[in-house]
C-alpha positions, -999 to +999 in steps of 0.1 A: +029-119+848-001-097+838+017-081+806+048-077+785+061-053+755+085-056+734+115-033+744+124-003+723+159+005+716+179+023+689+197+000+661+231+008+680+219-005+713+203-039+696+236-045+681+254-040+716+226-066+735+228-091+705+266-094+708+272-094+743+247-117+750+262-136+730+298-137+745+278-142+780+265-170+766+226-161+772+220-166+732+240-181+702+252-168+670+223-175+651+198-163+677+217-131+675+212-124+638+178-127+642+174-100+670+192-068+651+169-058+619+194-052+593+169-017+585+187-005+616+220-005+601+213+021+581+211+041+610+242+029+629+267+044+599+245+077+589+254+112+600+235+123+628+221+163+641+229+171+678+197+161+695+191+188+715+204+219+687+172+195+671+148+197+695+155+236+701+151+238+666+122+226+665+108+249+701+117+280+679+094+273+647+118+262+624+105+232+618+091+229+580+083+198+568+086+162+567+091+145+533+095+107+526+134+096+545+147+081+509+183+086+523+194+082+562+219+109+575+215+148+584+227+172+562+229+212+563+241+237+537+228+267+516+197+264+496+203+260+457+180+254+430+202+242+401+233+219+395+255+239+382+253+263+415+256+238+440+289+226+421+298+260+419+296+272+459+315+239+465+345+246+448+341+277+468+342+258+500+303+259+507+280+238+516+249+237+499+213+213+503+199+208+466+164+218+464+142+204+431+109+199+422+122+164+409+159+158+402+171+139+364+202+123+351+217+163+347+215+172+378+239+144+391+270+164+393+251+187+412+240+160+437+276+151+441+284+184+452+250+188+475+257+176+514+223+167+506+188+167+485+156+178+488+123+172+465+091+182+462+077+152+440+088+112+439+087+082+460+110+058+473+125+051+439+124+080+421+156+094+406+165+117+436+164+090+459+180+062+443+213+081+433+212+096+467+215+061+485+241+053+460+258+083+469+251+080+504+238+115+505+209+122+528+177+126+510+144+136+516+113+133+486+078+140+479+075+168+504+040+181+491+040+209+514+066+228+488+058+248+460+096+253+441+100+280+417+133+265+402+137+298+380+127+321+408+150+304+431+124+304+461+103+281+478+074+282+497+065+256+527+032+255+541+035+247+575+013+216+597+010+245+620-006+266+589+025+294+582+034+299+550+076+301+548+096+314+518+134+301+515+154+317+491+186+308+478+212+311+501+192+309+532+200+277+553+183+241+556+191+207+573+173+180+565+171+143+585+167+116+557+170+093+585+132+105+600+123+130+563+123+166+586+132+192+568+141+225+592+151+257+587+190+270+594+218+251+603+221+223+627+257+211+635+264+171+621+287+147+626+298+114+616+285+079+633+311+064+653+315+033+630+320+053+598+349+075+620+364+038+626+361+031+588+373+064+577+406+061+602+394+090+623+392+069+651+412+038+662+393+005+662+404-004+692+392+028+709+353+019+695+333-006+714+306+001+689+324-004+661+340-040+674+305-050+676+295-037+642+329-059+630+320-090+647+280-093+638+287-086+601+317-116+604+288-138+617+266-130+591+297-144+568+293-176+583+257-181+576+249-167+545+247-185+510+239-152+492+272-137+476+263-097+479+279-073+451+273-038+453+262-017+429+289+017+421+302+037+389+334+052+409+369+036+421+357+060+455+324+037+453+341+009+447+367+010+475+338+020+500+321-012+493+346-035+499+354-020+530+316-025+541+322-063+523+310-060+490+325-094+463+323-076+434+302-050+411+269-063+403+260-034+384+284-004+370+264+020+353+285+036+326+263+067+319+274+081+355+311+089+344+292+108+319+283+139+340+321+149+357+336+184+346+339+183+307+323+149+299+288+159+299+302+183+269+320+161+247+287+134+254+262+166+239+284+171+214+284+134+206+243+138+207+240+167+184+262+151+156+245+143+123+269+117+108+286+088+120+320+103+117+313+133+140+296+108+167+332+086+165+352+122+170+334+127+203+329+091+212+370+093+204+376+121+233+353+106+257+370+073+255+401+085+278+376+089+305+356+056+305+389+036+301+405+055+333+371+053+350+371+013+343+408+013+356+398+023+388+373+002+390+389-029+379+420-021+406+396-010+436+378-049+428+409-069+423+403-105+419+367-097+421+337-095+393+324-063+381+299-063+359+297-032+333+262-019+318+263-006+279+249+026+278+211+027+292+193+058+296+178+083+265+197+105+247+177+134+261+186+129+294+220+143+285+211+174+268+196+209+282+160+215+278+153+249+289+168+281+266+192+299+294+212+261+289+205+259+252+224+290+252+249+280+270+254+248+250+252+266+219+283+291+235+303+262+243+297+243+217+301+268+185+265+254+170+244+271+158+211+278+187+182+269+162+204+234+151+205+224+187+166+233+196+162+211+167+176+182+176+166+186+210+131+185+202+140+153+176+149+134+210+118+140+232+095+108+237+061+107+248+072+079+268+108+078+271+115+051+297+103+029+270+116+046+239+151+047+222+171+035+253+195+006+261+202-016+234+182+003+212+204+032+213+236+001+206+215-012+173+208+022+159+242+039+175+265+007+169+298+033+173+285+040+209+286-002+218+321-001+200+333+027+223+326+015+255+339-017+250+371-009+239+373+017+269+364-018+293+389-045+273+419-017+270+414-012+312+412-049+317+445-052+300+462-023+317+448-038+351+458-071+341+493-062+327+501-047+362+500-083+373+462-079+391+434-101+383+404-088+363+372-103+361+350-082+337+315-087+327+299-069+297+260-067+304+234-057+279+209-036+288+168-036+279+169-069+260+135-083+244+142-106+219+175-124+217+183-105+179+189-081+199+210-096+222+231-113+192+235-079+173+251-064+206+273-096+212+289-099+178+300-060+185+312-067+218+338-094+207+345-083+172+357-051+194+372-070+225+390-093+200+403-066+180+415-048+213+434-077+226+451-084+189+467-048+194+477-054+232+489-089+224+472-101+261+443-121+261+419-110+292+386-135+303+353-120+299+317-129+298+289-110+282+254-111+297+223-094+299+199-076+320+160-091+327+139-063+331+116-065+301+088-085+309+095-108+274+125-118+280+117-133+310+093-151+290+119-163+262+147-164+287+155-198+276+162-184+238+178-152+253+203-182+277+220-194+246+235-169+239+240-150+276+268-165+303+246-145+331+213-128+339+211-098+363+173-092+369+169-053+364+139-050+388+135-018+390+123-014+352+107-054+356+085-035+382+078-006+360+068-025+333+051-059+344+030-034+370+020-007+342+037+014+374+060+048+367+086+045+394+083+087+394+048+095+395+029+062+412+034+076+449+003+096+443-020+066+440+003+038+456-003+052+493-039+045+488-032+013+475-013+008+506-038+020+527-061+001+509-045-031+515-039-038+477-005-043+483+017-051+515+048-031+507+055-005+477+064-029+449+090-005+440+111-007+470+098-047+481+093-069+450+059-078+440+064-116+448+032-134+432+034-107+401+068-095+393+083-123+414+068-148+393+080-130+363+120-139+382+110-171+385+102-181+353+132-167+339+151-188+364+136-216+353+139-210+316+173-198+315+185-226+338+167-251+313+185-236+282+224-234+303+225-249+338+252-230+349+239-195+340+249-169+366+221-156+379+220-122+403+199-090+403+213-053+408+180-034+407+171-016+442+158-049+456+190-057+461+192-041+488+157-047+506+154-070+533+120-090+525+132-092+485+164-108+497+146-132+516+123-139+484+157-144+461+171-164+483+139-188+487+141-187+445+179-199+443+196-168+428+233-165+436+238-128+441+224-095+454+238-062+443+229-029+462+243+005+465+279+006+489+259+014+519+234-011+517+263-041+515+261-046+552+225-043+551+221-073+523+247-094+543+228-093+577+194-095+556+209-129+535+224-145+566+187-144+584+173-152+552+191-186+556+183-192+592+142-181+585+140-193+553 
């Protein structure tokens, strides 16, 4: 034998060798887990372009670009350069592709609505790309080659082959977040096989594929130690993930159900208000909304943990900073244009990711901590009254130092216990934290006794024990890469010896202060491959990750065990 190679072959087709090889008895279980990279799963449930409309897009010039692939699946639809317009052609029936030069925390209804998002700036973990793969939308970021004039509505692409293309609004785009091509007019999708199986399109019976996708993910099951969560803000979300396995919600962030129809109103009108009284009025309407939200949540995850984040992000994230939106706001709102450029301007940060946020916002806004509890306990109760179990857990966000921590907690039960006085039904629930400042890791053991669990928040641990910016370090992190300073971009692998160590000493100190501390993390981690093989070397007990990267952390835990 003079030479061998390693055999190439789509995710599908290593899924379909690994398992019947297995009931031919050429390899075992375990052997089998090994062979099929859980990165190829991705693949296996992600909408898919007609090869060949692709490639004769491609002999007719209408191929663009190619971008960073931060969300698998092909997407086509009319251009749009703002939110409110690609909600706005889809209650119309259209389909549109979100175009931005970087997407923020208002443009999320409009994401929802996109078949699929496209940006010129960000990396791997920038803001488009994280809610897409939460969304499951297909995504494609830091395409350099476009200049997008958001006002204008226009972009231009400059070509590899040197052209210069304008695309205006309107005009049609598909995008691949499986491969990051971006290419001009529409290509036809369609669903994988195994999401037509999970969807009831298509009989399960009538799939071989998806009998194969069945049985590997039950043999994971029987290997892995790892319990995986998944990480979702909707009942929709939630009810996905258990069907791809998920046991339970490691993180629920509660400033999603923020941005649906009329919330994102009452929420500005909650941020423009100038006494406590006015804040409780519009915290009062938007209460309805969390406490159905939390319903649904707590029914689609019956008998299973969910885990609810406090507020998190600025204020400013919610409000309009350009002056056709101010206008708008003002309109809507009855106040007056000058009082809400005002106050606008009051919330800006020079550095806002580590400015008024998280538990901040609870210790200066106590009225906002009071809210959302009551929304979670009066759910839990409803759920629980229904005869359904209800397992809720109350995290804090951006905790330092453990007065903090305390300040939040006393609000949390005094509210919980005054909720459950009126309902006369007593509902179990644990209040935690989130580790993701890099001192409390270090006075984890103070922060333990007071916290039942720890979710490591690694997204913001990476941010800040690297001095990194999730949005802006893909400029200089490819050289790094290149340079061989790092392995794998931090923010999508976890820095083991730096931020890693920064996990482990947490571990050690919150285990040292309460040995039975649940420990878990629900940053994007969760759902990476190498990190899981890290957290499950270090002895955490969960992963959580968005609903379509469940079956990726179970296959990832399971051969975590058997390499580890």
């Amino acid at each position: 034998m003079l030479q061998t190679r390693s055999g190439k072959r789509t995710g599908v087709a290593a899924l379909r060798m690994a398992v019947e090889m297995v009931e031919e008895g050429l390899i075992d279980k375990r052997t089998a887990l090994i062979r099929v990279d859980p990165e190829s799963i991705p693949s296996m449930l992600a909408p898919v372009f007609d090869l060949d409309e692709k490639k004769k897009a491609v002999k007719e010039k209408r191929y663009l670009t190619k971008g960073l692939n931060a969300g698998p699946g092909a997407a086509s639809g009319k251009v749009v350069f703002d939110s409110w317009n690609a909600q706005h052609k889809k209650i119309k029936g259209e389909k549109t592709i979100l175009v931005r030069m970087e997407t923020s925390p208002e443009d999320i209804a409009g994401m929802e609505a996109a078949e699929g998002i496209l940006t010129a700036r960000g990396g791997m973990t920038s803001h488009a790309a994280v809610v897409a793969r939460g969304m499951n939308k297909p995504c494609v970021v830091g395409c350099s080659a476009l200049h997008v004039e958001e006002r204008s509505q226009f972009m231009a692409v400059a070509t590899e082959d040197g052209r210069s293309v304008i695309v205006r609004e309107g005009d049609f785009i598909s995008i691949d977040g499986t491969t990051g091509e971006v290419l001009l007019g529409s290509l036809q999708t369609k669903p994988s096989e195994i999401q037509q199986v999970l969807d009831g399109v298509i009989p399960g019976d009538d799939s071989q594929i998806a009998k194969n996708f069945t049985k590997f993910m039950g043999w994971t099951d029987e290997v892995r130690t790892l319990q995986i969560r998944t990480n979702a803000d909707t009942p929709r979300d939630s009810r996905i993930a258990r069907i791809f396995g998920a046991q339970g919600i490691g993180l629920c962030r509660t400033e999603h159900m923020f941005f649906e129809g009329e919330r994102i109103s009452v929420m500005q009108e909650m941020i423009l208000a100038d006494t406590v009284e006015a804040r409780e009025k519009a915290l009062a309407k938007l209460l309805p909304y969390q406490r159905e939200d939390f319903i649904g949540i707590f029914e689609a995850m019956e008998g299973l943990p969910v885990t609810i984040r406090l507020l998190d992000p600025p204020l400013h994230e919610f409000v309009p900073h350009d002056e056709g939106h101010m206008g708008e706001l003002a309109q809507k709102s009855g106040i007056d244009l000058d009082k809400i450029r005002i106050r606008i301007e009051a919330l800006k940060e020079q550095n806002p990711m580590l400015g008024h946020r998280g538990c901040r916002l609870g210790v200066t806004y106590p009225e906002i901590t009071r809210m959302q509890v009551r929304a979670i306990i009066e759910a839990a109760v409803a759920v629980k009254k229904k005869g359904k179990s209800v397992y809720p857990e109350i995290m804090v966000p951006l905790v330092g130092h453990i007065k903090e921590f305390v300040h939040q907690k006393e609000i949390i039960e005094a509210t919980a216990q005054t909720v459950m006085r009126e309902a006369n039904t007593r509902v179990d629930f644990t209040i935690g934290t989130m580790i993701e400042v890099p001192r409390a890791a270090l006075v984890a053991d103070q922060i333990a006794v007071e916290a039942k669990f720890f979710s490591f928040g690694t997204n913001d641990l990476t941010q800040m024990g690297m001095g990194f910016s999730r949005d802006d370090a893909d400029k200089f992190l490819r050289d790094y890469l290149r340079l061989g300073f790092y392995e794998r971009n931090p923010f999508q692998s976890i820095d083991q010896e730096g931020v890693g160590e920064l996990v482990k000493i947490a571990i050690e100190k919150g285990r040292k202060t309460r040995p039975d501390i649940k420990l878990g993390v629900c940053g994007e981690h969760g759902g990476d491959p190498t990190s899981i093989m890290f957290f499950h070397k270090i002895g955490l007990q969960y992963v959580s990750c968005s609903p379509f990267r469940v079956a990726v952390a179970r296959a990832a835990a399971a051969r975590a065990v058997l390499l580890g």
